[in-house]
C-alpha positions in Angstrom: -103.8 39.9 -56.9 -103.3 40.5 -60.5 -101.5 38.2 -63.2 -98.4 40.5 -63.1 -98.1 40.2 -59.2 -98.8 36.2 -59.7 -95.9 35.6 -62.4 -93.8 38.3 -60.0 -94.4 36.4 -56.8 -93.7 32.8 -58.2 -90.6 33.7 -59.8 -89.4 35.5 -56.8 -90.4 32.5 -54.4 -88.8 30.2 -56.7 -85.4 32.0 -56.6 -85.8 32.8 -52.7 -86.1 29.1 -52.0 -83.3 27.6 -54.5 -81.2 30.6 -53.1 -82.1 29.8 -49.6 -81.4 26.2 -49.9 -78.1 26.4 -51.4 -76.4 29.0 -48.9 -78.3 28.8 -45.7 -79.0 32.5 -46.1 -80.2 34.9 -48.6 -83.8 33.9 -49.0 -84.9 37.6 -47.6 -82.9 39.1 -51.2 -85.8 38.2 -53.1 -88.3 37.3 -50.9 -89.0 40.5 -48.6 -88.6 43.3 -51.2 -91.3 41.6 -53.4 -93.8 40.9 -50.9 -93.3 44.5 -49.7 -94.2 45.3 -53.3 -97.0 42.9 -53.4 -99.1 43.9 -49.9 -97.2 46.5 -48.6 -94.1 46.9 -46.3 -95.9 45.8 -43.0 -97.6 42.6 -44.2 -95.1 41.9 -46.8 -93.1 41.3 -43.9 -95.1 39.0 -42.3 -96.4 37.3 -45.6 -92.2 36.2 -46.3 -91.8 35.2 -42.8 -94.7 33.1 -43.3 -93.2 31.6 -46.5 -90.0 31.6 -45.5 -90.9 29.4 -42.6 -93.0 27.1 -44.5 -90.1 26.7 -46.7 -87.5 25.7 -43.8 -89.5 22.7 -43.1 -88.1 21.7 -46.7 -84.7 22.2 -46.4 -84.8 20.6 -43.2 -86.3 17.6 -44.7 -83.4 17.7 -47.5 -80.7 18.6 -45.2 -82.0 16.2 -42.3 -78.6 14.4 -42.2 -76.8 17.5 -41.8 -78.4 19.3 -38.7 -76.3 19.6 -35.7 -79.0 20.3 -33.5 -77.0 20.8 -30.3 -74.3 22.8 -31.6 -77.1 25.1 -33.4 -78.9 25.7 -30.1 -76.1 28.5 -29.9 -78.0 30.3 -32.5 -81.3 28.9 -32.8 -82.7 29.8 -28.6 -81.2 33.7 -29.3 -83.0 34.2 -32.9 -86.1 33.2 -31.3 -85.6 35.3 -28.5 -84.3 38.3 -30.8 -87.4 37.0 -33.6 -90.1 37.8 -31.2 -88.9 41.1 -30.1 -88.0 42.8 -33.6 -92.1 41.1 -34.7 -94.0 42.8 -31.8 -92.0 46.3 -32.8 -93.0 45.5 -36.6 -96.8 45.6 -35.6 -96.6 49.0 -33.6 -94.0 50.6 -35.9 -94.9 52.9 -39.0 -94.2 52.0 -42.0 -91.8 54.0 -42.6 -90.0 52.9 -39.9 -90.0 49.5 -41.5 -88.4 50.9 -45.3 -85.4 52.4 -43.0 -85.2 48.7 -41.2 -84.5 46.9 -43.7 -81.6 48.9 -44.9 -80.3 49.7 -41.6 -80.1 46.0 -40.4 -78.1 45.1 -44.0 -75.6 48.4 -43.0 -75.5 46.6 -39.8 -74.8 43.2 -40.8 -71.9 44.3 -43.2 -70.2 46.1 -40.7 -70.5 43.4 -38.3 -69.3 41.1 -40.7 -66.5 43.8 -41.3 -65.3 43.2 -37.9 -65.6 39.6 -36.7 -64.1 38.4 -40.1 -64.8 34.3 -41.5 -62.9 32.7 -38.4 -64.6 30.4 -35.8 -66.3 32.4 -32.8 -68.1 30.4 -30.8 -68.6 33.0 -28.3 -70.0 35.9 -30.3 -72.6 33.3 -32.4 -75.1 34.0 -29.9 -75.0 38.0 -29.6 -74.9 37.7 -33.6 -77.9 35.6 -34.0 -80.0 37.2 -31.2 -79.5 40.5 -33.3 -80.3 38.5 -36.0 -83.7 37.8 -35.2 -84.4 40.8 -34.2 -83.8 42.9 -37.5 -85.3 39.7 -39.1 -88.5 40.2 -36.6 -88.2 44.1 -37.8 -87.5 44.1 -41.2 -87.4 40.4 -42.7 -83.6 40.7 -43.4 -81.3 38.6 -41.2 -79.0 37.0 -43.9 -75.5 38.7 -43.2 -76.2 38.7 -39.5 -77.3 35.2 -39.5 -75.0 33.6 -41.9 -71.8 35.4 -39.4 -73.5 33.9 -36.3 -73.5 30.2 -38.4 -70.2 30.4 -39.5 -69.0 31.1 -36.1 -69.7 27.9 -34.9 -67.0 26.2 -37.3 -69.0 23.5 -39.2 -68.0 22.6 -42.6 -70.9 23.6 -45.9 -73.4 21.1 -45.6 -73.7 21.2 -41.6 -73.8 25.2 -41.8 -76.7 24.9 -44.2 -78.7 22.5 -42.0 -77.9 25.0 -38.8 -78.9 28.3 -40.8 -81.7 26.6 -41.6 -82.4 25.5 -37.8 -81.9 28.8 -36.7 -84.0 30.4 -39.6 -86.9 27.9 -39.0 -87.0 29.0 -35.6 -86.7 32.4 -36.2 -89.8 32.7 -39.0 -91.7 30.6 -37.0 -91.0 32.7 -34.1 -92.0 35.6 -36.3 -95.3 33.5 -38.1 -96.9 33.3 -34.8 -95.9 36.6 -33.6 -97.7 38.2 -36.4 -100.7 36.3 -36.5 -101.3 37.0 -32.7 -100.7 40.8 -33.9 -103.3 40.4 -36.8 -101.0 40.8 -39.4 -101.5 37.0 -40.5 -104.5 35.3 -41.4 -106.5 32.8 -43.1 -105.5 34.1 -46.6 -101.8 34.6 -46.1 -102.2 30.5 -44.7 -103.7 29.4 -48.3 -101.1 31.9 -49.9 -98.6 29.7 -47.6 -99.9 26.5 -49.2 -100.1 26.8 -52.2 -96.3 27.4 -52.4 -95.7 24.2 -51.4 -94.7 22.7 -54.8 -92.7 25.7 -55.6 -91.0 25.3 -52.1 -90.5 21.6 -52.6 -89.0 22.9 -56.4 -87.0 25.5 -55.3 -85.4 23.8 -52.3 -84.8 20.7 -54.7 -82.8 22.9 -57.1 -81.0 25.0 -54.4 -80.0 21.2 -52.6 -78.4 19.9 -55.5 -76.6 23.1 -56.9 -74.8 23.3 -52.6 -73.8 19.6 -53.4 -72.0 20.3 -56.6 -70.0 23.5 -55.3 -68.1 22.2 -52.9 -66.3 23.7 -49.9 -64.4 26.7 -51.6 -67.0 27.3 -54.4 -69.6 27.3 -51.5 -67.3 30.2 -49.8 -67.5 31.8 -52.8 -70.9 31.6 -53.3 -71.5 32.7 -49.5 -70.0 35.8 -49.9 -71.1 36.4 -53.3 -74.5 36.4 -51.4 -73.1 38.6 -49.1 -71.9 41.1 -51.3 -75.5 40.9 -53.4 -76.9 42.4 -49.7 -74.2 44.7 -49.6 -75.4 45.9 -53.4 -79.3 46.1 -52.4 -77.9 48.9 -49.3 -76.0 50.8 -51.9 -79.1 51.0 -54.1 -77.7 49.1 -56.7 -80.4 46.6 -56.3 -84.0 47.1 -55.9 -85.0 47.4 -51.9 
């Protein structure tokens, strides 16, 4: 890895993980696209999964008062379930197939979003997040899908952050293990994984105290500015 690619991936996992632990969601913005850069679209994939999982162990640590771990097993059993199939057709898919994931599962996410609108729907969480986690397994992008399936189950900010982050621990882990057994993940992507650490612990930090400042309608406002950055990256506005 040269110094360009260093100062490129620390900035970007910085960002990813503040972003991440503000909003529940939107981690993938950064994170995916810059690893793709970095190794290439296949293990790119994998090598944010990993990082993104590592990083989940963070927020759950700093949001470890907010979790409702019952209610998010309504998400979190169909991400994994969704995780493991979209990371097994990762490993046998070509690459190209991979570039046209990622911006079909954001065209996907917006126009489910479209549809099921901000209201509660308990029912519907689980179809969400088990497509979820299978565009995530695919592609590495879940946000939209994710953060509709989280917001269906009617929590107020700080409990929807600690159940995206349930559901998107399980679902990179899901993923993590997936691709190692596929032998897309190794020893080297592990080191990569830990020496992220402080900048997890930094980002995650950052991203904690800016949710706790926002407050309920500035968090809406930030969730669906996140929302509409995904939509930006599918027009080609943003770098994919």
């Amino acid at each position: 890895m040269v110094e360009s690619e260093l100062i490129l991936l620390i900035v970007a996992a910085v960002g990813s993980f503040a972003i991440s632990a503000s909003a529940g969601l939107g981690g993938s913005l950064l994170m995916v696209p810059t690893m793709m850069v970095i190794f290439g679209p296949k293990e790119g994939v994998a090598v944010a999964a990993l990082l993104l999982a590592f990083n989940n162990v963070a927020k759950v640590v700093a949001y470890r008062r907010s979790l409702p771990v019952t209610k998010s097993l309504l998400v979190v059993l169909p991400t994994m379930i969704g995780a493991f199939v979209g990371a097994s057709l990762l490993a046998r898919a070509p690459e190209s197939w991979v570039v046209t994931a990622v911006i079909a599962s954001l065209a996907a996410s917006l126009m489910a979003e479209a549809v099921t609108g901000s209201s509660e729907r308990r029912a519907g969480a689980p179809l969400l997040a088990g497509a979820a986690g299978v565009t995530s397994g695919f592609s590495g992008t879940s946000g939209p899908l994710k953060g509709v399936a989280v917001r269906g189950l009617g929590l107020d900010r700080r409990y929807t952050v600690g159940a995206a982050t349930l559901a998107s621990l399980a679902g990179d882990v899901t993923k993590s293990l997936t691709f190692a057994g596929e032998g897309l993940l190794g020893g080297r992507q592990l080191m990569l994984a830990l020496a992220c650490i402080p900048l997890m612990i930094g980002g995650t930090t950052l991203g904690y105290q800016f949710n706790g400042r926002l407050g309920d309608d500035g968090y809406r406002k930030w969730f669906w500015l996140i929302i509409g950055a995904y939509g930006l990256r599918l027009a080609g506005v943003l770098p994919s």
